[in-house]
C-alpha positions as CSV (number, residue, x, y, z in Angstrom):
1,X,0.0,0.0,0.0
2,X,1.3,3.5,-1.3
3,X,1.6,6.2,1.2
4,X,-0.1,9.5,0.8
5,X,1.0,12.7,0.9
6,X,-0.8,15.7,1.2
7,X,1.3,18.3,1.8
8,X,0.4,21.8,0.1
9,X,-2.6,20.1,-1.4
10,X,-5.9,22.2,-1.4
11,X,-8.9,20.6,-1.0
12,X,-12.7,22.4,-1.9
13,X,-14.7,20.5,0.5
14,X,-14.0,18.0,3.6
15,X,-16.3,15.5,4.4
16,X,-16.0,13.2,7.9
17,X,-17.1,9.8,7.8
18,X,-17.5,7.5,4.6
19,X,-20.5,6.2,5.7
20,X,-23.8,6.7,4.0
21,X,-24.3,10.4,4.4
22,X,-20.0,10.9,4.0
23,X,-20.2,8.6,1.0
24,X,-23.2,10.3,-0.9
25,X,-22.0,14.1,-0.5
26,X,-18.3,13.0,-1.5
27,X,-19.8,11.6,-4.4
28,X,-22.1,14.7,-5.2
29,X,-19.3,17.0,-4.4
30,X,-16.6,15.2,-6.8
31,X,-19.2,14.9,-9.2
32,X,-19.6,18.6,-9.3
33,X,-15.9,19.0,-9.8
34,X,-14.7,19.7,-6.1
35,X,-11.5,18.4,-4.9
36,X,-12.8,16.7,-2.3
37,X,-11.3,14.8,1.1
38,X,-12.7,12.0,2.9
39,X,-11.5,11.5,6.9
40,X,-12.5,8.2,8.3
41,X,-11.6,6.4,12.0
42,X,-13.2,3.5,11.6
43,X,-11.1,0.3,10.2
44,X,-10.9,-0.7,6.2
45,X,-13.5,-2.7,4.9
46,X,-13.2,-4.4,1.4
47,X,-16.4,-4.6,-0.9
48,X,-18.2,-7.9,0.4
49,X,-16.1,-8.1,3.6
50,X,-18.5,-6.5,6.6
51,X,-17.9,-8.4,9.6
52,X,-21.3,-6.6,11.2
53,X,-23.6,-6.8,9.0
54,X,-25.7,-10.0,9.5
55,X,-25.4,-9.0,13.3
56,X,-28.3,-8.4,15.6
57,X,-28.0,-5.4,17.8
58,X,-28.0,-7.8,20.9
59,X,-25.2,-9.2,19.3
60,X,-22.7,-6.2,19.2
61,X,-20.8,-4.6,22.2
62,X,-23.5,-1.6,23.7
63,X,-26.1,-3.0,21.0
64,X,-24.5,-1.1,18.0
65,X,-24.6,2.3,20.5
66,X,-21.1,4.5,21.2
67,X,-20.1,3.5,24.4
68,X,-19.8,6.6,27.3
69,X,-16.8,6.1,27.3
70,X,-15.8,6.4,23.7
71,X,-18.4,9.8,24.0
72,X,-16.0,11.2,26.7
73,X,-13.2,10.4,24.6
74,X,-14.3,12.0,21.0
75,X,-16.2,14.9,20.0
76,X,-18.4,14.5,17.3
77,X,-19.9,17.0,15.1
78,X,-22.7,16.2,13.1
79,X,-23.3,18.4,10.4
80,X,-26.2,18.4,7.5
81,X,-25.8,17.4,3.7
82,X,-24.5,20.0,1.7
């Protein structure tokens, strides 16, 4: 894997998070013709490899929720679709 640099690149828009939301204004703001930058936390996933996704609620660690913990330890913004 190829490391990336990004020094003295511009970008026109940042979105956090690829997930559904992320993904679909990344996607409408490169389709316009933004530069556009994608930060995401959460682990790599290959197409057809999601480890959760046939999972019950009951099943995952706080039923799917952020733990209190991990709420004291990040601060999340949520912000609207462009």
């Amino acid at each position: 894997m190829g490391s990336i640099t990004m020094n003295n690149n511009k970008f026109d828009a940042i979105v956090i998070g690829s997930g559904i939301r992320g993904g679909y204004a990344a996607m409408e703001l490169c389709t316009k013709g933004y530069k556009t930058l994608i930060l995401e936390r959460g682990a790599m996933v290959q197409h057809g490899d999601y480890p959760k996704a046939h999972l019950d609620k009951w099943d995952m660690p706080n039923q799917g929720k952020v733990s209190r913990e991990e709420i004291s330890t990040h601060k999340q913004i949520q912000a609207g679709m462009l």
